[in-house]
C-alpha positions as CSV (number, residue, x, y, z in Angstrom):
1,X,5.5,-16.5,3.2
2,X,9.1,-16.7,3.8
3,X,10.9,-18.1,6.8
4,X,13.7,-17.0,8.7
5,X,17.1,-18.2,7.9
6,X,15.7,-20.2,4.3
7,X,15.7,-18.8,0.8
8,X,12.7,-18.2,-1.2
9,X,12.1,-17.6,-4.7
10,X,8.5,-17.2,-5.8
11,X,7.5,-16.8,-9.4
12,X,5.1,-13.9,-9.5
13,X,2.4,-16.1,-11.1
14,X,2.8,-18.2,-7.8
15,X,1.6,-15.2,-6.1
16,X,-1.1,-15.7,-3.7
17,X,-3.4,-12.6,-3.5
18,X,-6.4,-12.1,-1.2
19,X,-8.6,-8.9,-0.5
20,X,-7.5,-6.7,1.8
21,X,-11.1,-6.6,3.2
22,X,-14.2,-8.7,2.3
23,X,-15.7,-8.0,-1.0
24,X,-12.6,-5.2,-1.9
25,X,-11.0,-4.9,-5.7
26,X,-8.3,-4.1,-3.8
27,X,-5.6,-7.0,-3.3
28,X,-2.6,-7.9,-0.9
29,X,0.0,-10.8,-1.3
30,X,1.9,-10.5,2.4
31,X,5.6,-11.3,1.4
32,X,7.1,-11.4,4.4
33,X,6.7,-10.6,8.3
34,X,2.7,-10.5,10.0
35,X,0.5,-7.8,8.5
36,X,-1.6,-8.0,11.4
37,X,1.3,-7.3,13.8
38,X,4.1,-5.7,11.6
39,X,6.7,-5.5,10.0
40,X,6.0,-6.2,7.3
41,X,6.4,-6.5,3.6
42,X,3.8,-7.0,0.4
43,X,2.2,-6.1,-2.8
44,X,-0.6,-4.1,-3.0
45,X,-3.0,-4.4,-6.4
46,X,-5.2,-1.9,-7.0
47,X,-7.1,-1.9,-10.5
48,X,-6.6,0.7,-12.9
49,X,-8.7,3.9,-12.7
50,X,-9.2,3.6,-8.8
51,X,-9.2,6.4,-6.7
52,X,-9.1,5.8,-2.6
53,X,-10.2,7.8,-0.4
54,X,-8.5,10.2,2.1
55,X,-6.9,8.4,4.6
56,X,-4.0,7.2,7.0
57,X,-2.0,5.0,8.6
58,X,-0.3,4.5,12.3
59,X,2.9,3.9,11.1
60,X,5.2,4.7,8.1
61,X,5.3,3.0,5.2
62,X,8.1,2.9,2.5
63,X,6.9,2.3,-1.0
64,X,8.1,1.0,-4.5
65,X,5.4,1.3,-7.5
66,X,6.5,-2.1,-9.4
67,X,3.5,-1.4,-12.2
68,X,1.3,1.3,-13.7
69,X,1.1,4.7,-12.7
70,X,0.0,6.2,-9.3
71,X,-0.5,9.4,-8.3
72,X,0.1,9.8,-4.6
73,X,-0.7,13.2,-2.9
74,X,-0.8,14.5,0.8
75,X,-3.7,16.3,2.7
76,X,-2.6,20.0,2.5
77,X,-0.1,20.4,-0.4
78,X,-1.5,22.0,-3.2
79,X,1.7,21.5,-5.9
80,X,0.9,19.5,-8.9
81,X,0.7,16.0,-8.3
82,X,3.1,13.7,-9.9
83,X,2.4,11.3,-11.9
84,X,4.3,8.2,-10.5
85,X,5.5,5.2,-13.0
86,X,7.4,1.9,-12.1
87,X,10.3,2.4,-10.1
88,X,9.1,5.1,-8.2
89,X,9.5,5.4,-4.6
90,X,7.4,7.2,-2.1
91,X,7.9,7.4,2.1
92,X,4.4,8.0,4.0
93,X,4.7,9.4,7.0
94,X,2.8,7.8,9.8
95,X,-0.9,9.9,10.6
96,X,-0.7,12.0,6.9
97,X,-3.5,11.8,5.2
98,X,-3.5,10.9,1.9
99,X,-5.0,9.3,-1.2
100,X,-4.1,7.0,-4.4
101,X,-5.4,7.1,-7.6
102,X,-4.3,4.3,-10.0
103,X,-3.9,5.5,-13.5
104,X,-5.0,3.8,-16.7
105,X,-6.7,-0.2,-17.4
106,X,-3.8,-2.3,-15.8
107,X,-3.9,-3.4,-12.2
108,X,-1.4,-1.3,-10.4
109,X,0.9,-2.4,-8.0
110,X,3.1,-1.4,-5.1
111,X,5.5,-2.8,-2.9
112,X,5.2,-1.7,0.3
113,X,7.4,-2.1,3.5
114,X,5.7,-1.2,7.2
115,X,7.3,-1.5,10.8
116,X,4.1,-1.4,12.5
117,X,0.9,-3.5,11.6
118,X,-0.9,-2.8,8.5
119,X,-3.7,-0.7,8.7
120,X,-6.4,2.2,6.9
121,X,-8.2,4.5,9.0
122,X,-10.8,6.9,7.0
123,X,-10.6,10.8,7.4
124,X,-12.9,11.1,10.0
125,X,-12.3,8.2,12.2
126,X,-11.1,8.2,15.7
127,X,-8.7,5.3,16.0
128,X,-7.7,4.4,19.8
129,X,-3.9,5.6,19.5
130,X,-4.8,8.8,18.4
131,X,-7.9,9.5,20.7
């Protein structure tokens, strides 16, 4: 979306959203950088009420809940999970696994800021760096 060197302002209604895979609820609007490649930078929409499953990624991500409420928790801890609500900011460490479930009937959505290329390997799946 943006290009080196030239500002950009985009009105949130100017958006433009696709799934993240074929067929998915599940929404991205790149912002910035090559989500195939990293880095990068988008929004992630996710409808109210979801629940992903257990799962990681090859790199760290840095993350900003911008709407609704998320509740974020990590394979292994077993304290309460928090209940997450615009603002909030949460730091995934690369190979964690993890879940999301998206609270209440509004889409939820989260900023999200990688270095490396996007990705979501399943618990249980072998992906080729870790093998």
């Amino acid at each position: 979306m943006a290009e080196t060197g030239r500002f950009l302002a985009v009105p949130a209604a100017d958006l433009k959203w696709e799934a993240l895979v074929p067929g998915s609820p599940v929404k991205i609007s790149v912002l910035w950088g090559d989500y195939n490649k990293g880095p990068f930078g988008m929004l992630l929409k996710q409808p109210g009420g979801l629940e992903g499953p257990m799962h990681t990624h090859a790199s760290d991500y840095h993350a900003v809940l911008v709407q609704g409420t998320w509740i974020h928790t990590v394979e292994g801890d077993s304290s309460a999970p928090k209940e997450l609500t615009p603002g909030s900011y949460v730091m995934q460490p690369a190979w964690q696994y993890h879940n999301e479930k998206f609270k209440g009937s509004e889409d939820c959505i989260v900023y999200i800021h990688q270095l490396g290329k996007g990705d979501f390997i399943l618990k249980g799946a072998r992906p080729a760096e870790k093998q």
